[in-house]
C-alpha atoms as one frame of an Amber mdcrd trajectory, in Angstrom:
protein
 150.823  29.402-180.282 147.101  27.824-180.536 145.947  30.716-182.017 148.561
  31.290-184.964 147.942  27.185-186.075 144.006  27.871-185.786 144.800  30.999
-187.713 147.323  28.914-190.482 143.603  27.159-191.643 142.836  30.440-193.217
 146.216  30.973-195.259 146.749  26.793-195.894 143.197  25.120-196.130 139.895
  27.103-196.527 138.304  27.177-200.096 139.643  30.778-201.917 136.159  32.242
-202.153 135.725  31.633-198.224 139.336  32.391-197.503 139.359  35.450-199.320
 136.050  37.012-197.645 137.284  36.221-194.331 140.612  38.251-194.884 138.586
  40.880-197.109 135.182  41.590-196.119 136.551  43.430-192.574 138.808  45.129
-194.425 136.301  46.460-197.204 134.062  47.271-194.088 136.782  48.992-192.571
 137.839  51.125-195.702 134.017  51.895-196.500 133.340  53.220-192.414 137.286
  55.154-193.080 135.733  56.799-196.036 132.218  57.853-194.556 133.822  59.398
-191.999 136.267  61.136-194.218 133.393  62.264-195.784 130.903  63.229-193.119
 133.602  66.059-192.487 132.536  67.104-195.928 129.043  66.237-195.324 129.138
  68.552-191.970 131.088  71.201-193.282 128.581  71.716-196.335 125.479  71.849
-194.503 127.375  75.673-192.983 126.694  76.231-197.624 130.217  77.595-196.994
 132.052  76.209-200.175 135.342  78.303-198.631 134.790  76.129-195.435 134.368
  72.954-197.719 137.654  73.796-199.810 139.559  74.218-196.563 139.061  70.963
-195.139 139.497  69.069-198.692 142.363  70.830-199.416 143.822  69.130-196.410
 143.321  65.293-197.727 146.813  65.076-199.507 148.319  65.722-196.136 146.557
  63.453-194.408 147.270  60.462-197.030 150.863  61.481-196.418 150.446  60.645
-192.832 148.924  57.847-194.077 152.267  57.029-195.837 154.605  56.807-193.358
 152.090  53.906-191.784 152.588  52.248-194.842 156.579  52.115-194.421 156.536
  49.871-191.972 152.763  48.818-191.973 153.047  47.136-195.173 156.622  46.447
-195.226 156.710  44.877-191.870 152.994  43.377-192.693 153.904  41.466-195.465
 157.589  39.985-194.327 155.581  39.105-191.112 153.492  36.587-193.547 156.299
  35.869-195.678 158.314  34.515-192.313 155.118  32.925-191.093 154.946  30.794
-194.146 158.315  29.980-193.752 157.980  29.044-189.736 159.989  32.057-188.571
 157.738  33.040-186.026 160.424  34.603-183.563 162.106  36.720-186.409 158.717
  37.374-187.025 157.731  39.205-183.797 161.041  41.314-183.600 160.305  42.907
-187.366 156.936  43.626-185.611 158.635  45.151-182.661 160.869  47.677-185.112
 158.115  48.073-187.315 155.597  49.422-184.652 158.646  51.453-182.794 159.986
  53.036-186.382 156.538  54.376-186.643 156.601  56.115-183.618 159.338  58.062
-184.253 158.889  59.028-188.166 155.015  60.363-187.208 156.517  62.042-184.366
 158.802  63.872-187.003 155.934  64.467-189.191 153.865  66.221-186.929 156.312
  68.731-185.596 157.482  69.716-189.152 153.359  70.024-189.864 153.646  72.462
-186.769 156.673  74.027-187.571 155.877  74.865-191.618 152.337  74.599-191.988
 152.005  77.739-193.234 153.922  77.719-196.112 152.541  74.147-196.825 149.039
  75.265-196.830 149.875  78.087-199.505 151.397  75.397-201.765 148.916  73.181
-201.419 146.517  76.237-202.863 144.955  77.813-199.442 144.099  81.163-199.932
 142.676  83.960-197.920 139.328  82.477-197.790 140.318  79.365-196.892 143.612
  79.162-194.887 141.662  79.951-191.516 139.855  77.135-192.011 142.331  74.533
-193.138 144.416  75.787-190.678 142.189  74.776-187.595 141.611  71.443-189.488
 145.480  70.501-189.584 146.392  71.395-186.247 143.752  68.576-184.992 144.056
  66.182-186.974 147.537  66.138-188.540 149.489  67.892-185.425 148.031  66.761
-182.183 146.447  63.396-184.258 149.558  62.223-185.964 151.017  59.559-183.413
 147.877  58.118-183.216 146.786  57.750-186.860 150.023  56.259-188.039 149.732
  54.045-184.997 146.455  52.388-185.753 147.178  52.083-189.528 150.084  49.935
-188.567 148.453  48.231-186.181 145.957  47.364-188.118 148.161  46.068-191.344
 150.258  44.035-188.326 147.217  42.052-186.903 145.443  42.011-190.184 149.413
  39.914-191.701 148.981  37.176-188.596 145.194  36.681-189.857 143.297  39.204
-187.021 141.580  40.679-189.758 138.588  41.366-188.289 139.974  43.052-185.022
 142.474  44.891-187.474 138.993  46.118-189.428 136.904  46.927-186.102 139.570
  49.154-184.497 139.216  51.000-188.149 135.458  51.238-188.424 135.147  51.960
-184.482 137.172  55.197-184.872 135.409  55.897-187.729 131.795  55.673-186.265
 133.111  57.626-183.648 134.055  60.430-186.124 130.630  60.346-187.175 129.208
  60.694-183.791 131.301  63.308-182.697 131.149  65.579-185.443 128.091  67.001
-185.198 128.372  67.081-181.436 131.716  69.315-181.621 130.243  71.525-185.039
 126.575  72.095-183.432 126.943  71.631-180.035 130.001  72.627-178.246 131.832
  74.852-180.122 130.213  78.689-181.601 129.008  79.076-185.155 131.901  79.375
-187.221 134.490  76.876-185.979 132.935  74.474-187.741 136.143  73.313-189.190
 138.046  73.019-185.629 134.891  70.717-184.755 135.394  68.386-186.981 139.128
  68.341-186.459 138.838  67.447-182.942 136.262  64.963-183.409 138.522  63.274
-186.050 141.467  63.898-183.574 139.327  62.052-180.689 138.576  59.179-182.520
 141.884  58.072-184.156 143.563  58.344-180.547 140.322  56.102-179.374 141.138
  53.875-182.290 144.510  53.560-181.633 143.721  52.685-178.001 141.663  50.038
-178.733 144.545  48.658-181.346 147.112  48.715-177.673 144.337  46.967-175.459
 143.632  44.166-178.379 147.530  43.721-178.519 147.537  43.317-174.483 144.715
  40.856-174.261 146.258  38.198-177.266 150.075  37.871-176.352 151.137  35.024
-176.651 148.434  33.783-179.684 150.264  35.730-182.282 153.520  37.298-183.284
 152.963  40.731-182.614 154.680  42.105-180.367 155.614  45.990-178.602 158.137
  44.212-176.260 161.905  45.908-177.118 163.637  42.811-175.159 163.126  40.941
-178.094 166.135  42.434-179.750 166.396  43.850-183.724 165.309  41.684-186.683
 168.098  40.664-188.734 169.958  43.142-191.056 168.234  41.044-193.945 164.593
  41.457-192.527 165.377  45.179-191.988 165.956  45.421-195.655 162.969  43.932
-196.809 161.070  45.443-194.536 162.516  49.066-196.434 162.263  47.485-199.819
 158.538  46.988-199.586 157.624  49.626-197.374 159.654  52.739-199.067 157.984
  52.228-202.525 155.095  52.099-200.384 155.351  54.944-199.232 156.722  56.602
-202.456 153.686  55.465-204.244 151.353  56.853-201.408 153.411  60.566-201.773
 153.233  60.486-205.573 149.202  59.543-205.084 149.038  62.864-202.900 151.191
  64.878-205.195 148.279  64.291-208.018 146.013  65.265-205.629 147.949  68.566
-204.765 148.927  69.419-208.436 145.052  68.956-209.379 143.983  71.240-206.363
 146.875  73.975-207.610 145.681  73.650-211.130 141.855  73.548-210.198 142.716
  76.613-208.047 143.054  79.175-211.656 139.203  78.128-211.748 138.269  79.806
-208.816 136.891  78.621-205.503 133.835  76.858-206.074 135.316  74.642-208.733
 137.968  73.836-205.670 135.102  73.103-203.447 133.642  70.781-205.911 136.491
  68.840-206.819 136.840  68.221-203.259 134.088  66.812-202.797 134.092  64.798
-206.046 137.729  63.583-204.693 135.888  61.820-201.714 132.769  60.685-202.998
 134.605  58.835-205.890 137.071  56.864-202.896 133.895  54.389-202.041 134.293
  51.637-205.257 138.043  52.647-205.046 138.666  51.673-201.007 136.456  48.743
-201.706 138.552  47.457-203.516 141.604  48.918-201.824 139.881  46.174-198.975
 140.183  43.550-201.616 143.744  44.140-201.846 144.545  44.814-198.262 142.768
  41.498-197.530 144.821  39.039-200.067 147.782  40.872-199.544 148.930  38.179
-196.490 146.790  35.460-198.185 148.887  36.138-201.318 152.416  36.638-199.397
 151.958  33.298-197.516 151.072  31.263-200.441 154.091  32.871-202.395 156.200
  32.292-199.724 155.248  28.743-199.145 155.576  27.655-202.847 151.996  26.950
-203.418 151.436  29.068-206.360 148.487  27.504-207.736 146.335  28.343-204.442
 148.578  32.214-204.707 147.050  32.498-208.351 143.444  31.264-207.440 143.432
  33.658-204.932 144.841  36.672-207.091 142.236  35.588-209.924 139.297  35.642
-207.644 140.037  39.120-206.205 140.576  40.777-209.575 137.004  39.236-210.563
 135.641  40.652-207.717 137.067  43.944-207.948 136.049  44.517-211.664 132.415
  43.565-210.621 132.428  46.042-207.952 133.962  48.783-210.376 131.169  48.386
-213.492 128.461  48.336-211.090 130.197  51.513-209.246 130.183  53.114-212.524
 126.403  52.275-213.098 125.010  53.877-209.739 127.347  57.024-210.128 126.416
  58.089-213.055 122.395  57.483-211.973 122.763  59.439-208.879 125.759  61.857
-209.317 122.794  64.734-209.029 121.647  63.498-205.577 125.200  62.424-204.240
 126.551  66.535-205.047 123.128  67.541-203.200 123.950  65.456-200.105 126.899
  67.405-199.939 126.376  70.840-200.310 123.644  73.127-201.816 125.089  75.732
-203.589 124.020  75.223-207.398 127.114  76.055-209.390 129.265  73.645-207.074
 126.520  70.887-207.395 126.638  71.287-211.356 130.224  71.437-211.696 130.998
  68.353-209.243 127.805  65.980-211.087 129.917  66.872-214.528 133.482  66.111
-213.214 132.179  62.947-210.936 130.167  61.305-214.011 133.577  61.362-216.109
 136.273  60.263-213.157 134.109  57.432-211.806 134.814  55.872-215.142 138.667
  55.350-214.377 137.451  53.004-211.073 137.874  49.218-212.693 141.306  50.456
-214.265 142.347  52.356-210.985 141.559  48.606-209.378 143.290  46.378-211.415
 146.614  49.308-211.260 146.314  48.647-207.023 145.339  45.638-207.481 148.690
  44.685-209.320 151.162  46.884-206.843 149.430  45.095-203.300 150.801  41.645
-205.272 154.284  42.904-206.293 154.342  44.327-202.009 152.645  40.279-200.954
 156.017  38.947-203.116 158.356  41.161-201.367 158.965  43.029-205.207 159.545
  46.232-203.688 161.059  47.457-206.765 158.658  46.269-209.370 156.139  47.809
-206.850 157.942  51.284-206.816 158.624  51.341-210.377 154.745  50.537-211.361
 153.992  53.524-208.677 156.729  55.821-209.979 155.174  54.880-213.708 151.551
  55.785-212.509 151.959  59.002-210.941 155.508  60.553-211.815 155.548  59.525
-215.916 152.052  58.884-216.948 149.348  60.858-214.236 150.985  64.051-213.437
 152.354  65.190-216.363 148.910  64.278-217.857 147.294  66.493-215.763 149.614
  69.407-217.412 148.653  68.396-220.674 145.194  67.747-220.499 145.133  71.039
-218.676 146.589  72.289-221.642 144.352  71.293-224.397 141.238  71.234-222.969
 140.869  73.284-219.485 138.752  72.414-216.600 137.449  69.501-218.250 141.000
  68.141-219.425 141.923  68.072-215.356 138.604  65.601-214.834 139.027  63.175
-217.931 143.237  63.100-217.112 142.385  60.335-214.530 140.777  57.686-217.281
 143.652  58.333-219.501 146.416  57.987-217.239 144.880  54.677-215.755 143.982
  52.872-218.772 147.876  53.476-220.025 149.214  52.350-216.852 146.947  49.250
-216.394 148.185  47.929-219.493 151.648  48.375-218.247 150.842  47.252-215.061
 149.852  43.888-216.687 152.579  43.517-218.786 155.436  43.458-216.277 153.365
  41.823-213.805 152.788  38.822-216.547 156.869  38.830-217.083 157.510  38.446
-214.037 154.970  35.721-213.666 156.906  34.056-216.389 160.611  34.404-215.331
 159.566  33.090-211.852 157.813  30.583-212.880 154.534  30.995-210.630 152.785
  28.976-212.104
């Protein structure tokens, strides 16, 4: 395979710093199109000055991080082994983990969506939809969570697959594409097309339209490489071994656990916002998304060292593995304080970009000034579960997840709640993270030790 060796330069040879942008850069790209278009939605959506409209399509971004999830199963899980096997020259056990991976996803999205169908009434409720707002998030599911499932999930895993074999920058164009698409389309289907009022179904189909346009592009890149890499869709090459299987669950499961337990903070801060009426909903929406661009930065840090990191570890050359994890945590911390810096500066203009409605523009400038504080410790937290997932730790990984969201965030957000109301929900996030970062550190530095990587 010319292409894998040319491909092995990246993982084995290139300086860190030069190494670590090629893998990275697409992928922060990527993350920051993935977020603008999450956010034109929002963008869209407010200039209708409907904050009902705005809550009803926020309210909706837990659900679609849990589709986001089930990519991560076997995404991640079969990403990293597939790096993991590379480094150790298992290049046909590596295609047939990609084979199950990509085929696994298939059916668990397919699953997903028809239980969305099926019970997304009573899931809307929970989640905090009320009679102003169900219509709304209703039309917004049924798009992009429904009809869009199968393809989301499939480009997500796509995209972690080609990104493990070194195709990072195809893996981070068939992101940003769809995402530029969304962008396009939006005000097309809001405007344009569809009558005043179903704003919300616009912007569902035009997200719809451009994850299945994604996801086709993610097929035709797969058809033009074969045979240059060690993805594969071909089910003749048989099932990875029961051993590969396992890892591929013991990564990808706390994965995925982490990714639910991310959403259930979401949810539990929407129900609790919720007893503060509408507009406070609406703005914490939009603070939820505006606050993701330092964070999916350097959620494109990780995703890029994350097969840097797992070929290195799996190769035995720690001191290139630890040069590499150094350099990203340096450059993730940079991006975080400077984050903090221009948030705070233009948290006035950012809610006004939004939506115009004063009280929602003075309650989201309050709570985005305090959460955009958390963003270096919310790094180094990631930061420290994408290396545990690169080792194959799935269970370090799950219990540093489980610790974030199920012991220290959540019930956090209870007692904050408690004590100091509205407020107490919006400084919760600093709290929590700066607790679990330094717990985060000290199990990742024990295991450091015990395994001698040094």
């Amino acid at each position: 395979m010319e292409q894998t060796a040319e491909k092995k330069k990246i993982f084995e040879e290139l300086p860190v710093p030069e190494a670590v942008r090629l893998m990275a850069v697409p992928m922060i790209i990527s993350q920051v199109i993935v977020l603008i278009y999450n956010m034109a939605d929002t963008f869209y959506v407010g200039r209708t000055n409907n904050p009902y409209m705005v809550a009803g399509i926020s309210m909706i971004l837990p659900i679609f991080n849990l589709s986001l999830s089930i990519a991560g199963l076997t995404g991640v899980g079969g990403g990293t082994l597939i790096s993991r096997l590379l480094g150790k020259d298992c290049e046909e056990e590596a295609e047939r983990v990609s084979v199950f991976s990509v085929y696994l996803a298939i059916i668990i999205a397919a699953l997903f969506s028809l239980s969305m169908a099926c019970f997304m009434n009573p899931l809307l409720r929970m989640l905090g939809a009320g009679e102003n707002t169900i219509g709304y998030a209703r039309q917004y599911t049924f798009c992009v969570i429904v009809i869009g499932g199968i393809p989301t999930v499939m480009s997500n895993v796509l995209s972690n697959l080609l990104r493990s074999v070194g195709y990072s920058k195809n893996a981070s164009f068939g992101i940003a594409m769809g995402g530029i698409l969304n962008i396009v389309l939006d005000p097309l289907m809001m405007f344009l097309i569809l009558p005043r009022g179903m704003e919300a179904l616009g912007v569902g189909i035009a997200t719809c339209i451009s994850n299945c346009t994604a996801c086709g592009y993610f097929l035709r890149v797969l058809h033009q490489t074969r045979g240059k890499h060690v993805i594969s869709l071909d089910l003749k090459k048989g099932m990875p071994s029961k051993d590969s299987i396992k890892s591929i669950f013991w990564v990808g499961v706390p994965s995925s656990i982490a990714t639910f337990l991310f959403d259930l903070d979401y949810v539990i801060l929407d129900r609790l916002m919720v007893a503060y009426g509408d507009i406070a909903l609406a703005a914490i929406g939009i603070v939820l998304k505006a606050e993701r661009l330092p964070l999916n930065v350097g959620i494109g840090i990780c995703q890029g060292i994350v097969p840097l990191t797992a070929y290195n570890f799996s190769s035995r050359d720690y001191k290139r593995m630890n040069s590499i994890i150094r350099y990203a945590r340096q450059l993730g911390l940079v991006i975080g304080i400077v984050s903090i810096c221009l948030y705070e500066l233009g948290a006035v203009a950012l809610m006004r970009f939004f939506i115009s409605d004063a009280e929602t523009v003075r309650l989201g400038v309050d709570f985005i000034r305090v959460r955009i504080l958390a963003t270096p410790w919310m790094f180094l937290c990631f930061s420290t579960v994408h290396i545990f997932n690169a080792f194959g730790e799935g269970k370090k990984a799950l219990f540093l997840g489980v610790t974030r969201w199920a012991v220290v965030n959540i019930p956090m957000l209870f007692v904050m709640n408690a004590l100091f109301g509205i407020y107490g929900l919006v400084w919760s996030q600093l709290v929590s993270d700066v607790i679990v970062t330094a717990i985060s550190f000290y199990v990742y530095n024990r295991y450091r030790r015990t395994a001698q990587l040094y």
